[in-house]
C-alpha positions as CSV (number, residue, x, y, z in Angstrom):
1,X,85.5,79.6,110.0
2,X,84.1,83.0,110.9
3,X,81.9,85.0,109.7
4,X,83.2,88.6,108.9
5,X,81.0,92.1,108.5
6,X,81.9,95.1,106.4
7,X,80.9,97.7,108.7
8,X,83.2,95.8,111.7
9,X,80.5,96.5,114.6
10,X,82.3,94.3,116.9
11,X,85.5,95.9,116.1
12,X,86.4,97.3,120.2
13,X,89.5,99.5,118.9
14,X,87.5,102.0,116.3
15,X,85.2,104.0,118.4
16,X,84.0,106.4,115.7
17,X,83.1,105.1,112.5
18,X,81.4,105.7,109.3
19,X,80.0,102.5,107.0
20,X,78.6,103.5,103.6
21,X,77.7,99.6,101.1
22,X,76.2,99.9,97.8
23,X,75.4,98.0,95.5
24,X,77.4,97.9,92.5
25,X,77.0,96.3,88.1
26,X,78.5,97.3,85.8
27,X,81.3,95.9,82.9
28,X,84.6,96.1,85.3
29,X,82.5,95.2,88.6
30,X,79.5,93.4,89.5
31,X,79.4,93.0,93.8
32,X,79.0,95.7,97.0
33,X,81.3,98.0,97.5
34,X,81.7,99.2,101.3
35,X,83.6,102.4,102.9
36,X,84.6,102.3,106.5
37,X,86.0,105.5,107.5
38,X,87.8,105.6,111.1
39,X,86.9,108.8,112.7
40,X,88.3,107.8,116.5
41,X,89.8,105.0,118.0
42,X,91.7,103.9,121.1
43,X,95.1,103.1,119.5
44,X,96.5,102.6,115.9
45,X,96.7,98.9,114.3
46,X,100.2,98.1,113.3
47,X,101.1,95.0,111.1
48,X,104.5,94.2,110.0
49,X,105.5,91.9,106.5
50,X,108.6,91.0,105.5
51,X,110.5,93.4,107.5
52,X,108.2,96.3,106.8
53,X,106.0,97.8,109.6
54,X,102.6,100.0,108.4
55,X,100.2,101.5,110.3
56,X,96.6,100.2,109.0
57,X,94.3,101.5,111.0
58,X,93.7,105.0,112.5
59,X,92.1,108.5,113.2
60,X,91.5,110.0,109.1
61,X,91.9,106.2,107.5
62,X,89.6,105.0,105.0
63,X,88.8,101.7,104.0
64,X,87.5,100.3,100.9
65,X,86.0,96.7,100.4
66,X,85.0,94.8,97.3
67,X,82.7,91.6,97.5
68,X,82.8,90.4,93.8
69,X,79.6,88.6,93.0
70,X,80.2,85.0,92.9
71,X,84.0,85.3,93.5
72,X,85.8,83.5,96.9
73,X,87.7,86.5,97.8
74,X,87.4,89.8,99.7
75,X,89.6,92.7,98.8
76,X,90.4,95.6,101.3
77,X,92.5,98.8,100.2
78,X,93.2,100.6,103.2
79,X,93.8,104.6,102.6
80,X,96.1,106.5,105.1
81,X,94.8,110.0,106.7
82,X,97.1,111.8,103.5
83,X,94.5,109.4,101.0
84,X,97.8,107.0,100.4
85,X,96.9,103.5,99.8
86,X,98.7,101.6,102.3
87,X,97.8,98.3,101.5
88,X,95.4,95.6,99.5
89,X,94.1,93.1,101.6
90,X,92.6,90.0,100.0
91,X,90.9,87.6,102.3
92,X,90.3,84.0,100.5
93,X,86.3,83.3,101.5
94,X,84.2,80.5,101.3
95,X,80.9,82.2,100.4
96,X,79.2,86.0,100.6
97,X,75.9,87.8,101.4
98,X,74.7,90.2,102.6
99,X,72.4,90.7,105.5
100,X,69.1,92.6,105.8
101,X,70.1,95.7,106.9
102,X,72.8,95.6,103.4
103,X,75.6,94.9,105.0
104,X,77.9,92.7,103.4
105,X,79.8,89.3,105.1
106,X,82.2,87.0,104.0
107,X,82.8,83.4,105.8
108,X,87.0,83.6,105.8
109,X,88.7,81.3,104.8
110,X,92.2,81.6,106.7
111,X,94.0,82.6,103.8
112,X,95.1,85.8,103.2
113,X,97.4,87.8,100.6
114,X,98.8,91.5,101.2
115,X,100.0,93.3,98.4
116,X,102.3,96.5,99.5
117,X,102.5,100.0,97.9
118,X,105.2,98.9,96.6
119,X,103.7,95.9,94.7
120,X,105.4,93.1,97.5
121,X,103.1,90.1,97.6
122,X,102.8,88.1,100.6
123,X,100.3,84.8,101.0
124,X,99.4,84.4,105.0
125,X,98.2,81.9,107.2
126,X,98.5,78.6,105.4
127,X,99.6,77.3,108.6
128,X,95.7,78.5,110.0
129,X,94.3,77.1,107.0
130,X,96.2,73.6,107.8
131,X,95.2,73.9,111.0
132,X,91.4,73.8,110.5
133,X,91.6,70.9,108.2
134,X,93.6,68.9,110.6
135,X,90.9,70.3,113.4
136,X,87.8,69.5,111.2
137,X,86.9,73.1,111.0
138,X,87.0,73.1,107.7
139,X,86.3,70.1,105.1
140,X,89.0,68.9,102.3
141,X,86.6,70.8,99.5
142,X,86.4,74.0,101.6
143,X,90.7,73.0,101.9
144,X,91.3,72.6,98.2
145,X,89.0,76.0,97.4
146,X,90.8,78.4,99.6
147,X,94.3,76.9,98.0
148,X,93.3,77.1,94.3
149,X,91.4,80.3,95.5
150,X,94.7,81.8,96.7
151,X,96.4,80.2,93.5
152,X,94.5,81.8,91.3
153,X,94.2,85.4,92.8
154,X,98.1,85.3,92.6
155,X,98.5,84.2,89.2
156,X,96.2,87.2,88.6
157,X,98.1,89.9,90.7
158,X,101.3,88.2,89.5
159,X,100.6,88.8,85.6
160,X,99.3,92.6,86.3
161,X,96.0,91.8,85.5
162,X,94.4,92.5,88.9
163,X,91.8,95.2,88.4
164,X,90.8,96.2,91.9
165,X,94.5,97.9,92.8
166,X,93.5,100.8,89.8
167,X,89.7,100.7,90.5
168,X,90.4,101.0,94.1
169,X,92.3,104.1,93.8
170,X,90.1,105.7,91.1
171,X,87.3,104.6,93.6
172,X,89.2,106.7,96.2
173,X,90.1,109.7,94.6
174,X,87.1,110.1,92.6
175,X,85.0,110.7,96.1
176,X,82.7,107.2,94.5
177,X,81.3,106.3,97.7
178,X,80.5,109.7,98.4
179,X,79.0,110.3,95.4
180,X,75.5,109.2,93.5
181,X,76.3,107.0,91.1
């Protein structure tokens, strides 16, 4: 399982950056919200599902991260340079924080949904997820969360009742990281 950090330090291909976290509580979201804005980088990230090849990651793209309080889940929505969602990334997590210096981490999980633009859903990497049970990287408990985990985040998405794909954008367009709320 590894440990994974909003403002991507490690992250070798992104060699201008800007992280912004806050804290965030209100009726529709209780949690940090992060911004990770690529200013340079050594090549774009591509990514292909089900046939369809996006570019995630480059020069003018903008990232947004919710860490619901108490929730095992992680969502991304990546922005292209044009302010386009791309995608919504939702990493299935075993626990949150956040470290002294604010900024947030999530222990992953393996699995993974991407919803599309164009409201495709994909589940990925139950064969990872398999394979750290079967390696004892992970415990049947930590097995069964990530699946109902997963489960339940797709019923959600599935019934249209998935609030971060609207907040996300609102998020976006209204400048909220960029503002003082």
């Amino acid at each position: 399982m590894k440990r994974k950090f909003g403002d991507r330090a490690n992250w070798r291909r992104v060699t201008q950056r800007q992280f912004k976290s806050r804290f965030v509580e209100n009726n529709t979201f209780t949690g940090f919200v992060t911004m990770y804005s690529i200013s340079a980088l050594r090549d774009p990230l591509w990514k292909t599902y089900g046939g369809h090849t996006f570019r995630i990651a480059d020069k003018g793209y903008t990232w947004l991260q919710y860490y619901p309080k108490g929730a095992h889940f992680v969502v991304t929505s990546m922005f292209d340079d044009k302010g386009e969602i791309v995608e919504w990334y939702i990493d299935i997590c075993k626990n949150q924080g956040v470290t002294d210096q604010g900024v947030p981490w999530f222990d992953d999980l393996y699995l993974d949904i991407v919803v599309l633009q164009n409201g495709e859903v994909f589940l990925l990497d139950e064969d990872e997820l398999d394979e750290a049970l079967s390696r004892g990287h992970i415990t049947v408990k930590d097995y069964d969360m990530a699946t109902e985990s997963a489960r339940e985040v797709l019923h959600v998405i599935n019934s249209g009742q998935f609030p971060y794909f609207h907040m996300s954008l609102d998020h976006y367009r209204s400048g909220f990281m960029n503002s003082e709320h």
